[in-house]
N, C-alpha and C positions, 0 to 999 in steps of 0.2 A: 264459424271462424271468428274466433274475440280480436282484439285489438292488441300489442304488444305494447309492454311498457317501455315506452322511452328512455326511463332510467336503467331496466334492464340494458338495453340497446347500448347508452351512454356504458355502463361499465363492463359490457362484453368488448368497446372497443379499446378502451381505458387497458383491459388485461390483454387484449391482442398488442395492443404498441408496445405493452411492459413485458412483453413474452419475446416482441421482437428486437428490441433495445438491450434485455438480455443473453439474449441469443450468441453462438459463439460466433459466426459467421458474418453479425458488424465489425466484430474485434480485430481484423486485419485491414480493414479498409486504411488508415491513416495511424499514424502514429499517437493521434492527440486522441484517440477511444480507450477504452479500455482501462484498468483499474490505474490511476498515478500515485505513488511514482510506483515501474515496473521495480520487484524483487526476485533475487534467485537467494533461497536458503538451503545453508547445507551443513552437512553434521563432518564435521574435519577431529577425528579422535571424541573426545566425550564435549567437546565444546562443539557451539553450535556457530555458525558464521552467514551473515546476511550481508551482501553485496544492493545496495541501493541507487538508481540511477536518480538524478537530481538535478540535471543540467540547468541550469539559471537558474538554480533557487543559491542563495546567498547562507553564507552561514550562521546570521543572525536572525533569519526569519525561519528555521528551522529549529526544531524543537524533539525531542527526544522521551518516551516516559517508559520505565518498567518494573514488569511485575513481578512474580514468584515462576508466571509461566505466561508471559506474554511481553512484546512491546509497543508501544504507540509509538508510529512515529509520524509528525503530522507539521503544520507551516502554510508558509504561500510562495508562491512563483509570480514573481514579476515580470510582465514585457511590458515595458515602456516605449511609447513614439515621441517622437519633437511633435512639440504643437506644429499646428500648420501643413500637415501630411494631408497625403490624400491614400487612404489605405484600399492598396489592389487586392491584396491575398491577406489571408490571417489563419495561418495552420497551428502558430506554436499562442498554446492558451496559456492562460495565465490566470492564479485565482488561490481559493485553501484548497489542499488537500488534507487529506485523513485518515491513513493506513495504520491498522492493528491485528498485529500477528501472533496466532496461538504456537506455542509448544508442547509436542507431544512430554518433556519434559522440564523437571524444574532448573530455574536458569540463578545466576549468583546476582543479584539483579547491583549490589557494590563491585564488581570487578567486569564490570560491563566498559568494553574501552572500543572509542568511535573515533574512527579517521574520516574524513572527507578533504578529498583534492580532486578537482578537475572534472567536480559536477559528481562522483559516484564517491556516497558512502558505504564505508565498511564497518557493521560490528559484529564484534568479538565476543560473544555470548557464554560467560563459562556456564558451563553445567554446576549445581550447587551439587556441595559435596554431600549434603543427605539425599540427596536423589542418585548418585552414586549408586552401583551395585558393590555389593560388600563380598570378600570371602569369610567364607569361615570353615574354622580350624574345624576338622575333626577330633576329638581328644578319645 
């Protein structure tokens, strides 16, 4: 019987934690796991529409970028205490985040129009007109 290597030992439990940290069944425990900020995308006629939840993030620490077929959208979330607290609970976090989402299709990345009120952004993704399906004529 040899001896086990350590380091084996060390990253066999390295990928058990990272297996269980990804895992789907952390993801409902509390609100503050799981990918931030939550998105729901959805295809509304040939444009594409992303609803963004955001709540305390501020409109100027938010930040917006896009591509031919993707967008970044990323910033930070503040929670702020008065000095002098004494903190019992701390569920809601605060920090960067960093979300980037693929499309199955090509998006008009100039007529890309974003609302944000009341903590959830909304954008308006048009589909570019060369990604378009085209008819054509029989002659």
């Amino acid at each position: 019987m040899g001896f086990a290597d350590p380091f084996d030992a060390l990253l066999n439990l390295q990928r058990s934690l990272e297996a269980t940290l990804s895992s789907d069944w952390l993801q409902d425990l509390t609100a503050s796991r799981g990918p931030f900020p939550p998105i729901n995308v959805f295809q509304q006629g040939d444009d594409i529409l992303a609803i963004v939840e955001l709540p305390g993030v501020s409109k100027s620490d938010l930040q917006i970028e896009a591509k031919e077929n993707a967008i970044r959208i990323f910033g930070r979330k503040m929670v702020d205490y008065p000095e002098e607290v004494s903190l019992h609970r701390r569920e809601r976090t605060s920090g960067e985040f960093d979300r980037t989402l693929s499309f199955p299709v090509q998006i008009d990345p100039d007529g890309i129009k974003a609302e944000y009120r009341d903590g959830i952004l909304a954008l308006f993704l048009p589909r570019a007109e060369s990604d378009k399906p085209r008819s054509i004529k029989i002659t």
